[in-house]
C-alpha positions in Angstrom: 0.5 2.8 -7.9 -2.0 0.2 -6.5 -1.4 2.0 -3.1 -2.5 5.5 -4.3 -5.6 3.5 -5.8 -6.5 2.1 -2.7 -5.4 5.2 -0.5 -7.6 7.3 -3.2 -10.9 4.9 -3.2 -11.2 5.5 0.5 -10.6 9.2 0.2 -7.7 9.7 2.7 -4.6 12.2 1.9 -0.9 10.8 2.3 -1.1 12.6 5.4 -3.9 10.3 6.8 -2.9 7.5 5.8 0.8 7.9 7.2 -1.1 8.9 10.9 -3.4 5.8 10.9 -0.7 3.7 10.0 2.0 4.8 12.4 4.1 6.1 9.9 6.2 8.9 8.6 4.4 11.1 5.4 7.7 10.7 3.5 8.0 7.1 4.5 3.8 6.0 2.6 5.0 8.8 -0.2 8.1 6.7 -0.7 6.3 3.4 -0.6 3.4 4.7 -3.0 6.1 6.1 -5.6 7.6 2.3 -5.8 11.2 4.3 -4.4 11.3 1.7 -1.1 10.1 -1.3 -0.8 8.1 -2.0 2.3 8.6 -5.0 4.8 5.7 -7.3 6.1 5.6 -5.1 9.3 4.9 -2.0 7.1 2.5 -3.7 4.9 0.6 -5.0 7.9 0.4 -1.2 9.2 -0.7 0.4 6.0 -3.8 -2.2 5.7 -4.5 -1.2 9.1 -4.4 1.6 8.1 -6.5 1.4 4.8 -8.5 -0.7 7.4 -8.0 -3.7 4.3 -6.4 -7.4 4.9 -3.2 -7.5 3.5 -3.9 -9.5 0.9 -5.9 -6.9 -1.0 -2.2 -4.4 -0.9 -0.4 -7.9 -2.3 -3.3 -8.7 -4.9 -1.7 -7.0 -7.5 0.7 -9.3 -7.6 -1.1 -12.3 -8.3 -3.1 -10.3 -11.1 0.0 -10.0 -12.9 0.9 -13.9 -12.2 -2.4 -14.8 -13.4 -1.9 -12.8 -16.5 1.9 -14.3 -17.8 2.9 -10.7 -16.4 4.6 -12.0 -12.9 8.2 -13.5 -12.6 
């Protein structure tokens, strides 16, 4: 979900997105519907490609942390 927000905030399409980060449609629509994980390599490309740091795709993470919410 937090990659569809961010995807959506800078007004680019699956199909955009998947191009400017050198990767297959299915493979961001598969990502962004939490049905594979990604590895760093991917997460590296989709910022690129969201032209964000990395840390702002992984910051949901320490949200919930933060909150009592993490593991």
């Amino acid at each position: 979900m937090h990659l569809r927000q961010l995807r959506e905030a800078r007004g680019l399409t699956l199909e955009e997105l998947a191009s400017r980060s050198g990767m297959s449609f299915r493979g961001v629509v598969y990502i962004e519907h939490g049905r594979r994980n990604p590895s760093l390599t991917i997460l590296l490309n989709l910022a690129r490609g969201l032209q964000t740091m990395p840390s702002e795709l992984l910051s949901v993470f320490s949200s919930r942390d933060r909150n009592g919410d993490g593991n």
